[in-house]
C-alpha positions in Angstrom: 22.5 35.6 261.3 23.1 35.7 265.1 21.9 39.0 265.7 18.4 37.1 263.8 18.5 34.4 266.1 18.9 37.2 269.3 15.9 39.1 267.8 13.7 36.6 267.5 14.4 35.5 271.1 13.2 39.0 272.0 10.0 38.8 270.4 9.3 35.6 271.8 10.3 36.8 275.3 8.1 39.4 274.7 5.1 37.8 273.1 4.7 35.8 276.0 4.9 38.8 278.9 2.2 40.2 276.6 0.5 36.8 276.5 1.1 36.7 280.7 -0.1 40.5 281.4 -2.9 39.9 279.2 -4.0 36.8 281.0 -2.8 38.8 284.3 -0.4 36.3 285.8 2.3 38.6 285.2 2.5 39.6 288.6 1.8 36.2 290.2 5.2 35.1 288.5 7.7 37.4 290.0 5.8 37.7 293.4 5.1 34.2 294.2 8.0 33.0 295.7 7.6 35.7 298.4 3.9 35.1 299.1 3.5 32.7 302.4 0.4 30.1 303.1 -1.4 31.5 306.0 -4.4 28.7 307.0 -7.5 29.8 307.9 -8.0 29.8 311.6 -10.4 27.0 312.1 -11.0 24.9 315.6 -9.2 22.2 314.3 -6.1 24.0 313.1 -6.1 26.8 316.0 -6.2 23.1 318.3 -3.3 21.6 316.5 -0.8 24.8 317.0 -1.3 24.5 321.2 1.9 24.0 322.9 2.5 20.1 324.1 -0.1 19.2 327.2 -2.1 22.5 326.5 -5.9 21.9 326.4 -8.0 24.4 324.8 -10.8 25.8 326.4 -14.5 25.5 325.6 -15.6 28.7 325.9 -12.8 31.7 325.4 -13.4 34.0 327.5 -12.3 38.1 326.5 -10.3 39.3 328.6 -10.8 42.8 330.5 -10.0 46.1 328.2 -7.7 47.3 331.3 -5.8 44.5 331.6 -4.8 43.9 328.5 -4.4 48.2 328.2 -1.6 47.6 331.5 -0.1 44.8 329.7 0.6 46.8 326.3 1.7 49.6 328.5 4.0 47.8 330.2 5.6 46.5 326.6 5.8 50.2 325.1 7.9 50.8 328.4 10.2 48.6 327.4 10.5 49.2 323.6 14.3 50.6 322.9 15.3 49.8 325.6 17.7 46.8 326.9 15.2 44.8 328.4 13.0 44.2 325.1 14.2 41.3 324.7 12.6 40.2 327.8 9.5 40.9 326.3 9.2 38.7 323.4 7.5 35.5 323.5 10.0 32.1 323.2 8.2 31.5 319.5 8.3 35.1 318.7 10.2 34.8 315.3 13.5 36.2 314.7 13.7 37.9 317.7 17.8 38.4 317.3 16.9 40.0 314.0 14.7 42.6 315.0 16.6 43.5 318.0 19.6 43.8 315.8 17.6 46.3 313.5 16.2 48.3 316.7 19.6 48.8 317.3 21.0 50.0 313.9 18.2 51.8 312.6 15.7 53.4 315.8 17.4 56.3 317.3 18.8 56.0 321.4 16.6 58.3 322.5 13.2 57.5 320.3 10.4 56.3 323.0 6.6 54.7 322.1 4.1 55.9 323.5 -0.1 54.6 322.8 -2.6 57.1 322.0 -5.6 55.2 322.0 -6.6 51.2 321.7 -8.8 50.8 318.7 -9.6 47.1 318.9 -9.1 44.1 320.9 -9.9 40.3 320.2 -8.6 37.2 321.8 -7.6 35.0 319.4 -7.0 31.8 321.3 -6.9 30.4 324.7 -6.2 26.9 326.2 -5.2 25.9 329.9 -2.2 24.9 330.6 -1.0 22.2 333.4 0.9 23.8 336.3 4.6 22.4 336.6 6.5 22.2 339.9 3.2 22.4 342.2 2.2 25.4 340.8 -1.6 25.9 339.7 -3.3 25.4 336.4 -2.8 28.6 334.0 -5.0 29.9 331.4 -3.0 31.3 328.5 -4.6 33.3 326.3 -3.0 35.2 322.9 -4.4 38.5 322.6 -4.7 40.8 319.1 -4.8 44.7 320.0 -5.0 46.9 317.2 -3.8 50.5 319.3 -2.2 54.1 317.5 0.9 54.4 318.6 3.7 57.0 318.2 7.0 57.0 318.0 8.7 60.3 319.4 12.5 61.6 319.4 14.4 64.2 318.9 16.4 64.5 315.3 19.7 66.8 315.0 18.9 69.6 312.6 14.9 68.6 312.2 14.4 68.8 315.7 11.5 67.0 317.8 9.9 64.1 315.4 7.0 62.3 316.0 6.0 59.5 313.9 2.6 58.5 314.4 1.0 55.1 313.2 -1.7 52.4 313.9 0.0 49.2 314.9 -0.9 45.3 315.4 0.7 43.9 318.7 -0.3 40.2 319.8 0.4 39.7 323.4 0.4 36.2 325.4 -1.2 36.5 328.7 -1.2 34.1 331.3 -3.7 33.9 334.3 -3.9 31.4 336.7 -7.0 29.2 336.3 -10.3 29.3 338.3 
């Protein structure tokens, strides 16, 4: 009688995957509590992230291709290495976690190097008050889409290169006009 009772739960468990596949929320059921709300970029929600006393500009201005090339440069440079930390925004999240991964899992000697910049788009900007005197600043974050490659050399497979197009968002300050 028990093993009945245990079969029937079966084909109900099953029954109802079939009914879920079928209907194609199968997937949506397991994967759902990994999936995270991302809002559309709109004025008034791109306006409510600025930091406190941050204005945003009228008119964003792109910045120039070289400069932002230096900057990225300048980032790569740094990339396992000790002062990467440096480079990572205050918001940047869970910078102690990637760091600690960089650590474990990139090899000493591996370096990144940029092989070409495929894209660039400012994504925001907004002018920021000087503190302590100083002038106004214009702080813009920056979206460059570049092909990058790692490179380093792997005991027994020798010299590696890893090659790979890459996402980088950089916040660049200027002073103001």
């Amino acid at each position: 009688m028990e093993n009945l009772k245990q079969f029937r739960i079966h084909q109900i468990a099953g029954i109802i995957l079939l009914l879920c596949m079928f209907t194609g929320t199968a997937d949506r059921l397991e994967a759902r509590q990994f999936r995270q709300m991302v809002p559309i970029a709109t004025p008034e929600f791109t306006g409510a992230n600025l930091p406190e006393g941050a204005v945003p500009v009228k008119q964003v201005k792109p910045l120039d291709r070289s400069a932002v090339e230096s900057m990225l440069r300048g980032v790569l440079e740094k990339w396992n290495a000790p002062g990467m930390s440096e480079t990572l925004a205050q918001e940047f999240y869970d910078t102690s976690r990637l760091l600690d991964a960089m650590d474990t899992i990139v090899p000493r000697d591996a370096t990144l190097k940029l092989q070409s910049i495929q894209g660039i788009q400012t994504l925001q900007q907004y002018l920021m008050p000087g503190g302590d005197g100083g002038g106004d600043e214009i702080v813009s974050i920056v979206s460059v889409t570049a092909r990058t490659q790692v490179e380093f050399d792997k005991p027994g497979a020798g010299f590696v290169r890893l090659p790979g197009v890459n996402e980088y968002v950089l916040k660049i300050t200027e002073a103001a006009p």
